[in-house]
Backbone as a printed PyTorch tensor [residue, N CA C, xyz], in Angstrom:
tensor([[[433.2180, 153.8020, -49.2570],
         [432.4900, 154.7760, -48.4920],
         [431.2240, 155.2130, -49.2280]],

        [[431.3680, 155.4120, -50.6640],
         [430.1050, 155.8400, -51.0680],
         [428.8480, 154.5740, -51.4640]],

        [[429.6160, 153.6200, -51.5090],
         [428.8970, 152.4480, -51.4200],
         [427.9610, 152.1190, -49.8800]],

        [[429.1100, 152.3470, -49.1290],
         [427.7350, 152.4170, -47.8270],
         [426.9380, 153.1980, -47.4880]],

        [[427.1800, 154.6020, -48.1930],
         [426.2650, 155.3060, -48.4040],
         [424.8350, 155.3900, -48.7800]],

        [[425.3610, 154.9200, -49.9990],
         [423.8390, 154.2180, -50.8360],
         [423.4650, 153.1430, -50.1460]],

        [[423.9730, 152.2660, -49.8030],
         [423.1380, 150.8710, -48.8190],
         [422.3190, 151.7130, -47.9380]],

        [[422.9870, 152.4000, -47.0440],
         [422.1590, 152.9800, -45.7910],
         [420.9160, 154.1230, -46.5740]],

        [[421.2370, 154.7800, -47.7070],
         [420.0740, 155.7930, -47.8960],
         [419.3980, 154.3210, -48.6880]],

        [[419.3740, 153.1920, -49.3210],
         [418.5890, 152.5660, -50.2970],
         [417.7120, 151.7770, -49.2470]],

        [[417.9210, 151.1430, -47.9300],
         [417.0240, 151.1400, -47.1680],
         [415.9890, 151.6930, -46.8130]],

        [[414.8590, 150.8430, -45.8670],
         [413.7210, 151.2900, -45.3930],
         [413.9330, 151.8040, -43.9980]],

        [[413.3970, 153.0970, -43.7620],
         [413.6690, 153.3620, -42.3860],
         [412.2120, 153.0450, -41.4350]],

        [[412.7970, 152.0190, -40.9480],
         [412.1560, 151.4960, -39.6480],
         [412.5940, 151.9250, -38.3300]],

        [[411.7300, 152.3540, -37.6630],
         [412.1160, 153.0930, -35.6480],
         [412.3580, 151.5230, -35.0430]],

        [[411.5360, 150.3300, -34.8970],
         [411.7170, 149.6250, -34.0070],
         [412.2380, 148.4540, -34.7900]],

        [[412.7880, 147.5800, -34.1920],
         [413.5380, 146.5730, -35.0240],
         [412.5520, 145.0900, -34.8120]],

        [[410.9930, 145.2190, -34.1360],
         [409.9940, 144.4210, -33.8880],
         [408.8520, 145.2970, -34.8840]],

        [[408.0120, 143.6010, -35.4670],
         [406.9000, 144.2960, -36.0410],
         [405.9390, 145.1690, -35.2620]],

        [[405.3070, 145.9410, -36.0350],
         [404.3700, 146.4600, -35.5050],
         [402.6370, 145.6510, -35.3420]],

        [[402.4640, 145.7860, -34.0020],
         [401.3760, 145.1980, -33.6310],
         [399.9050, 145.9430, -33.7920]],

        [[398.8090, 145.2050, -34.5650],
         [397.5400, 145.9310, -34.8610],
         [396.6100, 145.8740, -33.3580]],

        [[396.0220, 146.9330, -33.1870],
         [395.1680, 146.9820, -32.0590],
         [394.1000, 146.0590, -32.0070]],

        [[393.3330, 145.1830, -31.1580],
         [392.8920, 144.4030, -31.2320],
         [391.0520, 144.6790, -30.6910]],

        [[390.8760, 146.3760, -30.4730],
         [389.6360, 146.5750, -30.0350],
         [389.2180, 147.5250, -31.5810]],

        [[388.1190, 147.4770, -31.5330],
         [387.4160, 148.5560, -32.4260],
         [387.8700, 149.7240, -32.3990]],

        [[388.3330, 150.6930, -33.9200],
         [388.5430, 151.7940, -33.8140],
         [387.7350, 152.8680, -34.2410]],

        [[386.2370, 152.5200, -34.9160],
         [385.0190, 152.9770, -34.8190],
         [384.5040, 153.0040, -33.7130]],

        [[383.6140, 154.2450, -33.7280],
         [382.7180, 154.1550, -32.2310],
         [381.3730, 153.9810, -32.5880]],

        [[380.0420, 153.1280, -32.1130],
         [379.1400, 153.1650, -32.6370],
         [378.2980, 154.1630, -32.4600]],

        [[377.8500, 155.1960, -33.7510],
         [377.1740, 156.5050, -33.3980],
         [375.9310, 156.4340, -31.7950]],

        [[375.6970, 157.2450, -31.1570],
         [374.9990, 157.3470, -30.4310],
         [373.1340, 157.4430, -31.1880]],

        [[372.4860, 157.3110, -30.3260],
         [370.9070, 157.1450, -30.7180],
         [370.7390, 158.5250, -30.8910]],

        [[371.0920, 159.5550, -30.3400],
         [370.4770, 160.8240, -30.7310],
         [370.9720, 160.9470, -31.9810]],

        [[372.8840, 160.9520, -32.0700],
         [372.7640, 161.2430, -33.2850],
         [372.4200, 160.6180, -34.5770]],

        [[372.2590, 159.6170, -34.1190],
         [371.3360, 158.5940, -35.2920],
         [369.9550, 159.1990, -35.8790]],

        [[369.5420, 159.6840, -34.8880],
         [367.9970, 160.0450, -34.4510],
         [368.3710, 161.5990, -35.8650]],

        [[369.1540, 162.3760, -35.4060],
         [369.4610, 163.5840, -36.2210],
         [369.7750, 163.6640, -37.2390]],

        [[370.6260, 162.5540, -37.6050],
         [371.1320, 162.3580, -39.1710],
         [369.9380, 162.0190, -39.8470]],

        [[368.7480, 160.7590, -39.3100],
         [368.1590, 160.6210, -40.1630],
         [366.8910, 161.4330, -40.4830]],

        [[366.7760, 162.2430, -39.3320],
         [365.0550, 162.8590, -39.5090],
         [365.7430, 164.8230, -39.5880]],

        [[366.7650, 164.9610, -39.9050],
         [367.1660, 166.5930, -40.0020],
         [366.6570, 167.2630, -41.0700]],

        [[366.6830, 166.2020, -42.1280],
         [366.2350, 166.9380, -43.5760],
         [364.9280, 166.8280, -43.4760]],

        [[364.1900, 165.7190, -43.4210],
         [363.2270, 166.0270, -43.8140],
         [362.1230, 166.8510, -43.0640]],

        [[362.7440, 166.7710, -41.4380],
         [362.0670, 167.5070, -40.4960],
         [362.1410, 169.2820, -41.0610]],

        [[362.9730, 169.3060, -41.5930],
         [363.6810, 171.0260, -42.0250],
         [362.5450, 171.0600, -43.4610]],

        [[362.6600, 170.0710, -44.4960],
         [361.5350, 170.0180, -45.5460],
         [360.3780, 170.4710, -45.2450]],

        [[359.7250, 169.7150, -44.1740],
         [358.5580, 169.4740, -43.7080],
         [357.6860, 171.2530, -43.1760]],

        [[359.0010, 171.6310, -42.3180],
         [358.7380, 172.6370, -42.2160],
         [358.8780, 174.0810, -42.6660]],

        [[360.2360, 173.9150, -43.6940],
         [359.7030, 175.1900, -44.5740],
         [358.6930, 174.8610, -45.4100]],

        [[357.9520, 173.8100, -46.0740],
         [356.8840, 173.4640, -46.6300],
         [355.2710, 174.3940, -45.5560]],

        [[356.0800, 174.0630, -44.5000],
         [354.8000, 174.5910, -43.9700],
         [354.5580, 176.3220, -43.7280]],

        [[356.0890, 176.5880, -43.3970],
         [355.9610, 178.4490, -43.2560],
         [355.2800, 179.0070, -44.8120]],

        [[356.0730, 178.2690, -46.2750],
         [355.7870, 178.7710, -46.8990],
         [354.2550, 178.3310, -47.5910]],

        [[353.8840, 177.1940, -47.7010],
         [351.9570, 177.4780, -47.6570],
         [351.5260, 178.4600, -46.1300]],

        [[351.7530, 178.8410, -45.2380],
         [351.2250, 179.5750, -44.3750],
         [351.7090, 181.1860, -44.9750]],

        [[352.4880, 181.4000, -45.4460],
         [352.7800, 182.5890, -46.0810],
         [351.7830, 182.7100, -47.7920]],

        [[351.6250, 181.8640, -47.9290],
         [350.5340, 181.6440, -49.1680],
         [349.0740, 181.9250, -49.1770]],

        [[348.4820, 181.4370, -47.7650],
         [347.5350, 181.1100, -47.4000],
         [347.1450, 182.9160, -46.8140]],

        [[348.1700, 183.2620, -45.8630],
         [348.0950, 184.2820, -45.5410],
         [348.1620, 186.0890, -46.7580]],

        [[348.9080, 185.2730, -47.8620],
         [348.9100, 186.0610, -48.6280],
         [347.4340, 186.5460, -49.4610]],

        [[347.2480, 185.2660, -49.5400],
         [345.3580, 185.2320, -50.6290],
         [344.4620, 185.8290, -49.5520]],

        [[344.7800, 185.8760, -47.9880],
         [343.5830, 185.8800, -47.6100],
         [343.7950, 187.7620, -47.2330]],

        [[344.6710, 188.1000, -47.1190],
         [344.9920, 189.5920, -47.1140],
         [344.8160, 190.2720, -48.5300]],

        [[344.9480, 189.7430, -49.7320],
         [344.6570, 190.1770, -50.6170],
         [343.0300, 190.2520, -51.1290]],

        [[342.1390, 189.0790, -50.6230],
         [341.1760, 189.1640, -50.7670],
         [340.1040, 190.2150, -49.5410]],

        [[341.1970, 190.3810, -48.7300],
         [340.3820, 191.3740, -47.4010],
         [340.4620, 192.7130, -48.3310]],

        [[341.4590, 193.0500, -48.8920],
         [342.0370, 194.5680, -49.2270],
         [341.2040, 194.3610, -50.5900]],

        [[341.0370, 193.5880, -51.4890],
         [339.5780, 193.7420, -52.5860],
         [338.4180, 193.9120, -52.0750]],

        [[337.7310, 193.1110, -50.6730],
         [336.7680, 193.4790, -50.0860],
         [336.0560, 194.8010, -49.7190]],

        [[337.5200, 195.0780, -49.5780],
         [337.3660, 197.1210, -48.5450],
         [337.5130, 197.3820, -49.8000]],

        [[337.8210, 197.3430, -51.2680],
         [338.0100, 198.1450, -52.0090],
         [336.7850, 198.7860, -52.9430]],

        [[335.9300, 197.4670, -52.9760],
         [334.6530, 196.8830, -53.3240],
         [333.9650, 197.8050, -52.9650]],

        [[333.7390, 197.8010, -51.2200],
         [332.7300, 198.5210, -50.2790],
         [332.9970, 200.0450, -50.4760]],

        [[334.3470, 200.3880, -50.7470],
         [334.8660, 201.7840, -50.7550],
         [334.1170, 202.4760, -51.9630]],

        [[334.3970, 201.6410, -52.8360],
         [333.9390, 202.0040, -53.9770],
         [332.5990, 202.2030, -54.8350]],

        [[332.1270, 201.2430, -53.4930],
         [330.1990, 201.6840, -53.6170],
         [329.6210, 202.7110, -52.7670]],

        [[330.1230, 203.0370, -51.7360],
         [330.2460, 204.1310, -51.0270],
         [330.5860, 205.3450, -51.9640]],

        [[331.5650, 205.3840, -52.0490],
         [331.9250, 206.3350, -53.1020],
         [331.0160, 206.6110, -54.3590]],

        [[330.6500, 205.7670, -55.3640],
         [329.6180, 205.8280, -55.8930],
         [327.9070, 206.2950, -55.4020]],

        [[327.9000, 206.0650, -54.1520],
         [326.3900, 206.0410, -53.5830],
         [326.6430, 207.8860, -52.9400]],

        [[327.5250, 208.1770, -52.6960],
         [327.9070, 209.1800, -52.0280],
         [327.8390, 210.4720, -53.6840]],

        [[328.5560, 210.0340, -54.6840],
         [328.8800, 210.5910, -55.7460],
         [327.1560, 210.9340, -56.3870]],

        [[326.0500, 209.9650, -56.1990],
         [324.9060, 209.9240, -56.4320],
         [323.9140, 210.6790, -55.5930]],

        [[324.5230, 210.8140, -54.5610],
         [323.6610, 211.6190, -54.0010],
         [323.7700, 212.8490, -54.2360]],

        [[325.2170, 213.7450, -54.3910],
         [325.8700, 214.8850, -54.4250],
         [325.3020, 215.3830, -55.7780]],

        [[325.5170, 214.3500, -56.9770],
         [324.6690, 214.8800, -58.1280],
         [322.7950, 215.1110, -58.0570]],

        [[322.5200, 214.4680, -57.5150],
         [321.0490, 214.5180, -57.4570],
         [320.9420, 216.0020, -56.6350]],

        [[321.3540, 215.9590, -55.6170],
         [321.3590, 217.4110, -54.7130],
         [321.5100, 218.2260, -55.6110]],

        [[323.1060, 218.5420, -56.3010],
         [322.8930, 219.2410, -57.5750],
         [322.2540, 219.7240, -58.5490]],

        [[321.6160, 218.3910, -58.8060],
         [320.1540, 218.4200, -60.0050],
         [319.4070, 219.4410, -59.2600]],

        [[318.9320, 219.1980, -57.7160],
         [317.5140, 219.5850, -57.7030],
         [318.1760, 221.3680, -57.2320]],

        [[319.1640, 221.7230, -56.8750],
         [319.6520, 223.1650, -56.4560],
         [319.7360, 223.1410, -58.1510]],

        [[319.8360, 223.4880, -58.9450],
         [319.7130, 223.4200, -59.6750],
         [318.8620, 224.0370, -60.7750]],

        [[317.5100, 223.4640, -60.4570],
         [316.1680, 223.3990, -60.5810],
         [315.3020, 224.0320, -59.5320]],

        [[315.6720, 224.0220, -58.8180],
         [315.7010, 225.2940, -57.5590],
         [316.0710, 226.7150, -58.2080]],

        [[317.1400, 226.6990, -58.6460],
         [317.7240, 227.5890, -59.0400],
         [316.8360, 228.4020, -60.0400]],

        [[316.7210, 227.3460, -60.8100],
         [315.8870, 227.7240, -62.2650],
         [314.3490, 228.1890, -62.2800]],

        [[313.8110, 227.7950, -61.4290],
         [312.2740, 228.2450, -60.9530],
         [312.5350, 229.7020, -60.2110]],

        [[313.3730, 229.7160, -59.0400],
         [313.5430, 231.1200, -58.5230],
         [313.7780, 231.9540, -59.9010]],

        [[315.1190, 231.5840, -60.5940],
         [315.0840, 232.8660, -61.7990],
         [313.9200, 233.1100, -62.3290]],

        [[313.3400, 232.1220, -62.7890],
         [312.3610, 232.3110, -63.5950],
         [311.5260, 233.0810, -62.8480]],

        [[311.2310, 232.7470, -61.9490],
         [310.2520, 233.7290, -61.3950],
         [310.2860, 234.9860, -60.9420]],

        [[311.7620, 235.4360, -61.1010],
         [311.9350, 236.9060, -60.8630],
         [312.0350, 237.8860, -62.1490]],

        [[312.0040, 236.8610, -62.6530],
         [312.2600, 237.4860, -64.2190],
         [310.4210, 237.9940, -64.7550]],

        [[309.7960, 237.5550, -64.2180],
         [308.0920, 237.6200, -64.5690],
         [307.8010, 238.8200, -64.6920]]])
């Protein structure tokens, strides 16, 4: 009894008592053209174009930075031309000033 035991567990368990037959059509499918089309142009189409947001973020960066030196430029000669006038006015109230005293003082 324990001898047929082991025979039956030392066997191979097979379901059908006929070989098994291999399928005789293709079990690959051949990818389709789109996705052919996607696999090969995804990367570099995706490259291509963060290449491009980020020189357009570059481009856009220099040219906003060079607008805001522009106005800073102009501000600042303004300011100066404005600062020049206010002293000169000064000077001459001033000298205004200094002739009236003087002359009341006579």
């Amino acid at each position: 009894m324990v001898a047929k035991r082991i025979l039956l567990l030392s066997r191979p368990f097979t379901r059908a008592a006929w070989p098994r037959t291999e399928r005789s059509y293709a079990t690959t499918r051949q990818p389709s053209a789109t996705t052919q089309f996607y696999k090969t142009f995804t990367r570099p189409v995706a490259k291509v174009t963060l290449l491009a947001v980020f020189t357009y973020q570059v481009v856009y960066w220099v040219w906003v930075k060079l607008e805001a030196d522009e106005i800073r430029v102009e501000t600042d000669a303004t300011i100066a031309e404005l600062e020049a006038q206010v002293s000169a006015h000064g000077a001459a109230r001033t000298k205004e000033a200094g002739k009236e005293g003087g002359s009341k003082a006579k």
